[in-house]
PAVEXLO-558659 format. One line per field, with one value per residue (C-alpha): residue number from 1; residue in one letter; x, y, z. Coordinates in Angstrom, 2 decimals. Example, Ala and Ser with C-alpha at 12.3 -4.5 7.8 and 13.67 -1.06 7.14 Angstrom:
2
nr = 1, 2
rest = A, S
u = 12.30, 13.67
v = -4.50, -1.06
w = 7.80, 7.14
This chain:
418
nr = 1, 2, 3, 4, 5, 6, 7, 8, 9, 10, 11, 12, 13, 14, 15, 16, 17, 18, 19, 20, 21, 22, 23, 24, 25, 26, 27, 28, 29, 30, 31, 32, 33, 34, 35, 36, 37, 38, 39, 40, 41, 42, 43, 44, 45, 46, 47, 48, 49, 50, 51, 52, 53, 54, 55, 56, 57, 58, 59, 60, 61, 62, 63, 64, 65, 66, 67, 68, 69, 70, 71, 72, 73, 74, 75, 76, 77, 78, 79, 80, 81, 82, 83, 84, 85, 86, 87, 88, 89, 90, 91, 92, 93, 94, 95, 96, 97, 98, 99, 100, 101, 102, 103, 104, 105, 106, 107, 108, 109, 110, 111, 112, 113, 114, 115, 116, 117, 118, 119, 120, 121, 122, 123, 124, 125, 126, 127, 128, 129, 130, 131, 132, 133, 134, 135, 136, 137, 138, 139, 140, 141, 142, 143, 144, 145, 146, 147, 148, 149, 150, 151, 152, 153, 154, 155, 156, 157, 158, 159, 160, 161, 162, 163, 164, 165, 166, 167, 168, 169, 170, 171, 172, 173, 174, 175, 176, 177, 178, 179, 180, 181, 182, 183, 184, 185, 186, 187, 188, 189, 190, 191, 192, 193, 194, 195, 196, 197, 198, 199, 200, 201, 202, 203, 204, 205, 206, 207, 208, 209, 210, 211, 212, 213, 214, 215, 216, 217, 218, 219, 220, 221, 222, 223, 224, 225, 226, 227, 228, 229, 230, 231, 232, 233, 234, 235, 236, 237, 238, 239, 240, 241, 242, 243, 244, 245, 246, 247, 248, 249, 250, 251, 252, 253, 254, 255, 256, 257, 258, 259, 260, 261, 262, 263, 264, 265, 266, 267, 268, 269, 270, 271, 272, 273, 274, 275, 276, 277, 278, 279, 280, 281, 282, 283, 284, 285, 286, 287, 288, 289, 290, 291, 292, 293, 294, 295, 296, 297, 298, 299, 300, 301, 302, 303, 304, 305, 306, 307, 308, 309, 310, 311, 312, 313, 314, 315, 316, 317, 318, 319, 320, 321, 322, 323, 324, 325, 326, 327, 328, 329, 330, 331, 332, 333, 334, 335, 336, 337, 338, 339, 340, 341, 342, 343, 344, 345, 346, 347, 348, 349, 350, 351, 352, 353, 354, 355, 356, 357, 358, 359, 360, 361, 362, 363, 364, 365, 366, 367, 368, 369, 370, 371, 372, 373, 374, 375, 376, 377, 378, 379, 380, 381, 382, 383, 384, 385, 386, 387, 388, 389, 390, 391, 392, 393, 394, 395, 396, 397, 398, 399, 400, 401, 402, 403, 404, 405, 406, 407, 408, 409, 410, 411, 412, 413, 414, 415, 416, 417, 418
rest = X, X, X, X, X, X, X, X, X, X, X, X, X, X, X, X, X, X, X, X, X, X, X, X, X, X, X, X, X, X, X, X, X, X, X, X, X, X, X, X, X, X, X, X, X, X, X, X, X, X, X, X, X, X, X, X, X, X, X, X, X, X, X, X, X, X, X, X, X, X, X, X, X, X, X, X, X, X, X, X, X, X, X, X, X, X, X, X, X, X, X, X, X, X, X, X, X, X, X, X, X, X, X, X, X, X, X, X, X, X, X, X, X, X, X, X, X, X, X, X, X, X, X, X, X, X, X, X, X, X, X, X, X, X, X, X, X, X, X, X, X, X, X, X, X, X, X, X, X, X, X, X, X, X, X, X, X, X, X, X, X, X, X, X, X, X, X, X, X, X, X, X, X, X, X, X, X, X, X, X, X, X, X, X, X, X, X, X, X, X, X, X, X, X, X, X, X, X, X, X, X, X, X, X, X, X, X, X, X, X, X, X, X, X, X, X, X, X, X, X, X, X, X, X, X, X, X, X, X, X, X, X, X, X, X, X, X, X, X, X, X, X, X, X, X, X, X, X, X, X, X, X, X, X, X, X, X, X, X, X, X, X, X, X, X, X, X, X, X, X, X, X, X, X, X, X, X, X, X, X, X, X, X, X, X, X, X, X, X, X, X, X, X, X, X, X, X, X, X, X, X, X, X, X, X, X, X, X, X, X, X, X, X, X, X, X, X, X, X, X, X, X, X, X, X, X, X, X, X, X, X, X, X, X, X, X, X, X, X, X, X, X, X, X, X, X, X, X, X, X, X, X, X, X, X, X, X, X, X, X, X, X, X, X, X, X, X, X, X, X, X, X, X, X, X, X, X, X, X, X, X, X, X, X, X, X, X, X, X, X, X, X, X, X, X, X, X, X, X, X, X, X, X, X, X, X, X, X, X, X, X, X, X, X, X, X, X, X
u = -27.79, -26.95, -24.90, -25.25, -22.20, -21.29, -19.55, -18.55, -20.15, -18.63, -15.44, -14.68, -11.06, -9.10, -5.25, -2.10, -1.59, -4.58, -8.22, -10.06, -10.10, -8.66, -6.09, -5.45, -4.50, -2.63, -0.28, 0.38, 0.77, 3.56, 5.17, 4.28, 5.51, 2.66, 5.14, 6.52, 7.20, 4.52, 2.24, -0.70, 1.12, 4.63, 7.00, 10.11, 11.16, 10.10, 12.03, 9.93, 8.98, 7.45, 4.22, 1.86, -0.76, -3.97, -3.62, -6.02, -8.94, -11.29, -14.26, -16.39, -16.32, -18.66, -20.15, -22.85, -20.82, -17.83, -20.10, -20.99, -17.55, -16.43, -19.27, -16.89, -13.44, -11.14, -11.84, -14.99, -14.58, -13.06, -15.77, -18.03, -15.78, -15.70, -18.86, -20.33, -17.66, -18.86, -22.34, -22.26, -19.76, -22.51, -24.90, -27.16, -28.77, -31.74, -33.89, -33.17, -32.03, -34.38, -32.82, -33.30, -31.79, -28.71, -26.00, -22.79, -20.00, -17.16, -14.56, -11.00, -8.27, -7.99, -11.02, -10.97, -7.45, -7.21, -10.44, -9.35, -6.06, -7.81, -10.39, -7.66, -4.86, -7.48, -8.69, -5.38, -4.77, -7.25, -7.62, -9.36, -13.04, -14.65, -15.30, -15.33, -17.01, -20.40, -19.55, -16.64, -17.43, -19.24, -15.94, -13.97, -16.23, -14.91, -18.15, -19.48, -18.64, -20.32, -23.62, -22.87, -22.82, -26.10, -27.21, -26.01, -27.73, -30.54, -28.94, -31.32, -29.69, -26.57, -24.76, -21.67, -17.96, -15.02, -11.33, -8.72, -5.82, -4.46, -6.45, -9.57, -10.51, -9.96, -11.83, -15.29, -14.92, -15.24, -18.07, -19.90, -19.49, -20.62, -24.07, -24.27, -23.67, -26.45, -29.28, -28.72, -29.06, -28.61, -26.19, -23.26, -21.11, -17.73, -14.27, -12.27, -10.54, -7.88, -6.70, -4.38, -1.24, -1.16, 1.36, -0.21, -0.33, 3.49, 4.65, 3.17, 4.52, 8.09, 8.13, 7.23, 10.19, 7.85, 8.19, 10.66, 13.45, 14.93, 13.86, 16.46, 14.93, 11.15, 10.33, 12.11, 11.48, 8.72, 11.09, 9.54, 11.58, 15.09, 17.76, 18.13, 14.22, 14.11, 10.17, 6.68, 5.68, 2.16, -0.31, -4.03, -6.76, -9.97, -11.74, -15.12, -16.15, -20.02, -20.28, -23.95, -25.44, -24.90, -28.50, -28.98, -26.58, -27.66, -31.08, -30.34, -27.93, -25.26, -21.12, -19.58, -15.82, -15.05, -16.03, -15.44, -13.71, -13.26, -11.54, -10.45, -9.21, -6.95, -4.83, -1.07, -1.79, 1.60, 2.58, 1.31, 2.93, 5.84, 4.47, 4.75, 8.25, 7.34, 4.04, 2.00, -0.98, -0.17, 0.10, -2.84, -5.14, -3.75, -4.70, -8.65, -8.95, -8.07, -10.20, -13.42, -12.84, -12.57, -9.32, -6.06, -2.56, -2.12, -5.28, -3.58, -1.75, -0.76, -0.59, -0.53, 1.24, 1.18, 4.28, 5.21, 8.86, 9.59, 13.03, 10.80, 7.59, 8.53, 10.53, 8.09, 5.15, 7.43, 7.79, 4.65, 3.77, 6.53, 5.20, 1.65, 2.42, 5.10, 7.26, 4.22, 5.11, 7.65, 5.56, 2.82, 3.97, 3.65, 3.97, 3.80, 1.83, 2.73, 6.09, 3.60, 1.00, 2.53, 0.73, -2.31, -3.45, -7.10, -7.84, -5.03, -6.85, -9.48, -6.85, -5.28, -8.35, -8.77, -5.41, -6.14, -9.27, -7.85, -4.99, -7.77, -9.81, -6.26, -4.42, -1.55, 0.53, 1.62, 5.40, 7.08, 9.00, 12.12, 14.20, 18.05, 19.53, 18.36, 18.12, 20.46, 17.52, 14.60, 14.34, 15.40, 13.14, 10.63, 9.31, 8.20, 7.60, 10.50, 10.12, 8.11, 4.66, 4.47, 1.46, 0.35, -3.06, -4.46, -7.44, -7.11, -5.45, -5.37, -4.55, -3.31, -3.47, -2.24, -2.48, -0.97, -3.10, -2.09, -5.23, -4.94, -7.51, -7.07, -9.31, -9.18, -10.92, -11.23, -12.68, -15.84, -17.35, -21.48
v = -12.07, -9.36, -7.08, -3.17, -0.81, 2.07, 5.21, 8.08, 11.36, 13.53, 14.47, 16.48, 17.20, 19.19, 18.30, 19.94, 20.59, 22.87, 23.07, 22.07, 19.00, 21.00, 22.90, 19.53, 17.83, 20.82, 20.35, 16.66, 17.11, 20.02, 17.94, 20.76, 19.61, 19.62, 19.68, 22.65, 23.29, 22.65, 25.62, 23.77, 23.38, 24.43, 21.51, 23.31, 20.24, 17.43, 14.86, 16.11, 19.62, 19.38, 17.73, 18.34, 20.38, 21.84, 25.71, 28.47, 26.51, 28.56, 26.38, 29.64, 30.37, 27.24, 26.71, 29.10, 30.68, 30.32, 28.67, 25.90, 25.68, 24.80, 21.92, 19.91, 18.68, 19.79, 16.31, 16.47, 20.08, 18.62, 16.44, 18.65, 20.81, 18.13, 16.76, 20.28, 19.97, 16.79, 17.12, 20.67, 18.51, 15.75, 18.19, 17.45, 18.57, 18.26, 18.81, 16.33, 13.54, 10.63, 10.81, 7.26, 5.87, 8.03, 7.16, 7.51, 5.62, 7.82, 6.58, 8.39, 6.18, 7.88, 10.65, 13.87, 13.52, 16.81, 17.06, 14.50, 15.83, 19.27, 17.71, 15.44, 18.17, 20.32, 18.27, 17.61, 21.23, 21.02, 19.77, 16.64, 17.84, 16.31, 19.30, 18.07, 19.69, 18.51, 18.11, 16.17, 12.80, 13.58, 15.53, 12.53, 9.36, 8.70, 7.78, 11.28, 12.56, 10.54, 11.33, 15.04, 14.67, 13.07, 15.73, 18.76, 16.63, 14.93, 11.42, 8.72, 5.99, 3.62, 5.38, 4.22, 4.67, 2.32, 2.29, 0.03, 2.31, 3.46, 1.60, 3.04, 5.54, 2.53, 0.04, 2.75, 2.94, -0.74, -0.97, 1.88, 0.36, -3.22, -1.66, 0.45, -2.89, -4.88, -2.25, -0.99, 2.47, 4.53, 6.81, 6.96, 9.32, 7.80, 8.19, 9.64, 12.37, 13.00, 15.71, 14.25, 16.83, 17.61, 17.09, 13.71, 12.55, 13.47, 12.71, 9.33, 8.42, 9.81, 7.31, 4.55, 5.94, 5.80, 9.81, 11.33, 13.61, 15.32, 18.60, 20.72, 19.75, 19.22, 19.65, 16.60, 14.88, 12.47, 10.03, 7.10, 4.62, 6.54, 4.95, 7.68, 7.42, 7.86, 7.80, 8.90, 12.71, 13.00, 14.71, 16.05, 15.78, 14.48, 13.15, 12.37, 10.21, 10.18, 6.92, 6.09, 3.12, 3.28, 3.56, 5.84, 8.12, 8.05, 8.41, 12.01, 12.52, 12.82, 14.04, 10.87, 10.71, 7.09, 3.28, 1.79, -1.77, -4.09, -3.77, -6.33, -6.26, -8.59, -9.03, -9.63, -11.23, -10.89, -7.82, -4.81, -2.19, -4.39, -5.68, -9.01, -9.06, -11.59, -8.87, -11.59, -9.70, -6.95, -9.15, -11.26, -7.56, -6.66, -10.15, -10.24, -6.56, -7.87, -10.59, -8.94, -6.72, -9.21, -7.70, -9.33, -7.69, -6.58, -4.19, -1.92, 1.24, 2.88, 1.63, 4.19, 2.82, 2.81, 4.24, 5.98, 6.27, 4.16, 1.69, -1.38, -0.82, 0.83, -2.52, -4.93, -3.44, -3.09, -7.06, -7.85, -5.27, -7.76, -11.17, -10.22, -8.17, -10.01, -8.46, -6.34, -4.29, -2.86, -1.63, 0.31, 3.57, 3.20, 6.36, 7.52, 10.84, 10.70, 12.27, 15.65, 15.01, 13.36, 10.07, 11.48, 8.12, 7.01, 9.93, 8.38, 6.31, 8.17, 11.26, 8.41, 7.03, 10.38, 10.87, 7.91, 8.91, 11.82, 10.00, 8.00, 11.21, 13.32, 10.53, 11.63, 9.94, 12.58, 12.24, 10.64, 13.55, 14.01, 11.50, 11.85, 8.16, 4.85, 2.10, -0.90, -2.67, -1.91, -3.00, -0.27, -1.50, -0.35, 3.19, 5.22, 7.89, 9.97, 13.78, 14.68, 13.42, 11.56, 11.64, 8.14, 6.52, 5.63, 3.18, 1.55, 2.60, 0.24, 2.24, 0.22, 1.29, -0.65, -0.23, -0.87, -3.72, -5.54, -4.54, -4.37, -2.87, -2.05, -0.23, -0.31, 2.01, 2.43, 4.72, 4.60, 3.36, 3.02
w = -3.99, -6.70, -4.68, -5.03, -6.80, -4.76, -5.92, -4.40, -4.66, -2.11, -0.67, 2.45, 3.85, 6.38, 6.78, 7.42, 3.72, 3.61, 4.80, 1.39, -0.81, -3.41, -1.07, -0.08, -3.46, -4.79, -1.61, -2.59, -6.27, -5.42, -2.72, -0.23, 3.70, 5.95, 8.95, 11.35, 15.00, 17.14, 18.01, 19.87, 23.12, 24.42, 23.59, 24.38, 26.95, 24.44, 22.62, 19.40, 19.20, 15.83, 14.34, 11.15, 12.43, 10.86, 10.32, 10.11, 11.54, 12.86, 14.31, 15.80, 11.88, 11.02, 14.50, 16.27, 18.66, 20.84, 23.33, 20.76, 19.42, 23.63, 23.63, 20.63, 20.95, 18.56, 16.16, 16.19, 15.22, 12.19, 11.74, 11.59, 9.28, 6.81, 7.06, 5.55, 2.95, 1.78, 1.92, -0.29, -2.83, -3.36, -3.64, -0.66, 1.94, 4.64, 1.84, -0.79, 1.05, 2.88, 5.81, 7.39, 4.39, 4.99, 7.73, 8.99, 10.13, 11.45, 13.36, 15.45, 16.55, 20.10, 19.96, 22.51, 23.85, 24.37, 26.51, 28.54, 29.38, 30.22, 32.14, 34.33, 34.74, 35.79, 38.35, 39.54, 40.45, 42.92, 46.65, 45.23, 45.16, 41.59, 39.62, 36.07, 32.91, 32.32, 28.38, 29.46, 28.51, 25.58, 24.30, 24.68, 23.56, 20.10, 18.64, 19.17, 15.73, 14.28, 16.28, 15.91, 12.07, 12.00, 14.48, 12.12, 9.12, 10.29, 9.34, 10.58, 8.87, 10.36, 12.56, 14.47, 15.09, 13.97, 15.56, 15.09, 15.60, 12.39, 10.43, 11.53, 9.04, 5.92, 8.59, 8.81, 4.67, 4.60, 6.88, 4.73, 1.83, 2.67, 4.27, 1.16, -1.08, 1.03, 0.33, 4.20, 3.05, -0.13, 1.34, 3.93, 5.18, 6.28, 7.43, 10.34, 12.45, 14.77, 16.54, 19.14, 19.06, 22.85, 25.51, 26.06, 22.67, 21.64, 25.24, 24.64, 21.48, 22.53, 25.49, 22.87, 20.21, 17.89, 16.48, 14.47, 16.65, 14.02, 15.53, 13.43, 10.33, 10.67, 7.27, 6.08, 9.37, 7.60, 5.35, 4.06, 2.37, 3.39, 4.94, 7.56, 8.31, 11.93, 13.07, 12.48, 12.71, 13.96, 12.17, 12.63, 10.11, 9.38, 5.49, 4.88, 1.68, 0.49, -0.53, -2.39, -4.01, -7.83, -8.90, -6.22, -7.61, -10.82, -9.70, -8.96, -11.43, -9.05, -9.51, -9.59, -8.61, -8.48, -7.52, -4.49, -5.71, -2.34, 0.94, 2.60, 6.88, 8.45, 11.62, 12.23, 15.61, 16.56, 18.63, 20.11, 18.47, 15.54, 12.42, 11.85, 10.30, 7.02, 6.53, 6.93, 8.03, 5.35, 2.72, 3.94, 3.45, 0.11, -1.27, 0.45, -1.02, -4.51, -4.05, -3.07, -5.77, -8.32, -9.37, -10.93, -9.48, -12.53, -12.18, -9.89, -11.22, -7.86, -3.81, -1.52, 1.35, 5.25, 4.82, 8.22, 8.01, 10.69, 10.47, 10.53, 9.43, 5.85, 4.98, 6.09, 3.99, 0.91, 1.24, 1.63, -1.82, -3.80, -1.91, -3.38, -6.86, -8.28, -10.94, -11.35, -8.58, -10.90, -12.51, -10.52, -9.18, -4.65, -2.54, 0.77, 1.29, 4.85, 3.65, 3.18, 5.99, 8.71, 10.17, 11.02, 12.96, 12.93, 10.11, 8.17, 5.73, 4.84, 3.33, 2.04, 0.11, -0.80, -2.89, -4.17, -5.33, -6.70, -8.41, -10.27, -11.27, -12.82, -13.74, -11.24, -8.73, -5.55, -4.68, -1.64, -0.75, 1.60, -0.28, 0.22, 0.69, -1.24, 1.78, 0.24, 1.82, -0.56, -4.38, -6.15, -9.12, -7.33, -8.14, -4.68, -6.72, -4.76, -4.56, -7.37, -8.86, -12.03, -14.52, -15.68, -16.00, -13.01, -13.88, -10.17, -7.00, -3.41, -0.13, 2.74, 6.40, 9.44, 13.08, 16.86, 18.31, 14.63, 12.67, 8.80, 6.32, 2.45, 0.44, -3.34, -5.77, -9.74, -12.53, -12.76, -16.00, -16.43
């Protein structure tokens, strides 16, 4: 079976480095720190009082009315944010496009946290009588971005939500493009949002130790590949790819920013929350991406890592990079753009995939930033790309993105060439 191409052909983001794609890049390419104290919630009494938060979002300003805007929880707000964005970029619309040949698959590592907290504190106020928001549970449900986007754009296509923790955003681009490559549809919308920076959602990774406490620096809280790394800093986003079958695309003589290459998805089956310390199921991704690609190590210019800045994590998925690449992996360029956005969970890969994307298209690699200390730990052959970006050519670039529960997904794209 000859397999269909697919390319991408739009690009919607919202993230703490800005609420544009372009916003978005200039913010990595300068090395610009997404992070600050927290302003969505009073975290005066918690262990971390600081996250990467979206600013200057305004959903009233894209939505009907306030009244509409009350119906959504905040990621799906994004969603919807994005989803406009990346429809106007590809240059469609109800119009022009056949809608049940057009789909989405849109996925949120936790959904409406926020909604649910509301809803449950709310109730708990009271002297136990149920009085609960009728939009309540269709706040929350992750998979309701995705229906609202094919509600705003009459999408009758595919349509479902992915989540696999952190990995969700890379695991919905995966299942996009595999429909798209079977003839499923023509064209998908994909990717992920998260908007979990709440008492609940910080309160919940402080219990785990999973965040960053370095709450009299926050800027510099997010340090990848440092020795005095210390945590995660949790971020909010959302990204939306327009992935289309090649013809398709050239059918309507469409922008084209890129090829989709392979993915590949994989699990540690190890541990809830570790990674399995060899990076067994991170190496196990990298190596299935390659492969359905059709790709040589060698073929790769730039990874952009998981990267979280966590004391384990960061070393593990550096070993697993030199188990698969060799003494090739001294020569690609790897960096974490988490240092700049935070981890922005189940959104994570799909801003990820988008810097990538963008690294292929301008031939530049965005820094990891907040670099002070070398860890004796990691090669220091290896170039993370620390605190400023670096211009090279960038004919191929592999994002990896790994969850709790053990889930691994990669996503590899390249320039496109007719």
């Amino acid at each position: 079976m000859q397999l269909n191409r697919v390319v991408v052909t739009g690009i919607g983001a919202i993230t703490p480095l800005g609420n544009d794609l372009q916003q978005y890049w200039d913010g990595l390419v300068n090395g610009v720190s997404g992070a600050d104290f927290i302003t969505n919630f009073n975290a005066e009494k918690f262990k971390t009082r600081f996250a990467c938060e979206v600013k200057g979002f305004d959903p009233v300003a894209f939505l009907d009315s306030k009244k509409e805007a009350r119906k959504i929880d905040r990621f799906t707000q994004f969603a919807l944010y994005v989803s406009d964005q990346a429809m106007k970029d590809a240059g469609l619309n109800r119009d022009n496009v056949n809608p049940d040949r057009t789909g989405v698959v849109f996925g949120s590592g936790i959904g409406g946290l926020i909604t649910f907290q509301q809803e449950v504190m709310e109730f708990a106020k009271g002297d136990g009588t149920p009085r609960f928001n009728p939009f309540f549970i269709p706040k929350m449900i992750l998979d309701i971005a995705a229906g609202q986007i094919s509600m705003r754009h009459n999408l009758r296509g595919p349509n479902f939500a992915v989540v696999s923790a952190c990995a969700t955003s890379t695991n919905a681009i995966i299942e996009a493009f595999n429909l798209l490559r079977l003839g499923k549809a023509d064209i998908i919308l994909t990717g992920g949002g998260e908007a979990v920076i709440s008492e609940a959602g910080v309160g919940g990774f402080n219990a785990m130790k999973a965040m960053s406490e370095r709450n009299d620096d926050p800027k510099t809280a997010s340090r990848p590949y440092d020795k005095d790394r210390d945590g995660f800093v949790m971020g909010e986003a959302a990204g939306i790819l327009v992935l289309e079958t090649l013809n398709h695309a050239l059918a309507r003589g469409a922008k084209i920013y890129c090829e989709i290459a392979g993915g590949g998805a994989t699990a540690d089956a190890y541990h809830v929350t570790a990674p399995h310390p060899e990076g067994l199921g991170a190496r196990n991704v990298m190596l299935a991406a390659l492969d359905d690609a059709g790709m040589n190590r060698e073929d790769i210019d730039y990874i952009n890592t998981h990267g979280t800045s966590t004391p384990l994590g960061d070393g593990v998925e550096v070993k697993a990079i030199t188990d698969v690449f060799g003494e090739h992996a001294f020569k690609m360029n790897i960096s974490s753009t988490k240092s700049m956005t935070g981890h922005c969970l189940g959104a994570a890969g799909v801003i990820e995939a988008i810097a990538c994307i963008q690294s292929v298209v301008h031939d530049i690699i965005p820094p990891t930033i907040n670099h002070f200390t070398d860890d004796p730990e990691l090669d220091p052959r290896l170039n993370f790309t620390f605190n400023k970006a670096q211009q090279r050519t960038v004919n191929a670039a592999l994002s990896n993105t790994f969850g709790f529960g053990g889930h691994n997904a990669c996503v590899i794209v390249k320039k496109f060439v007719a």
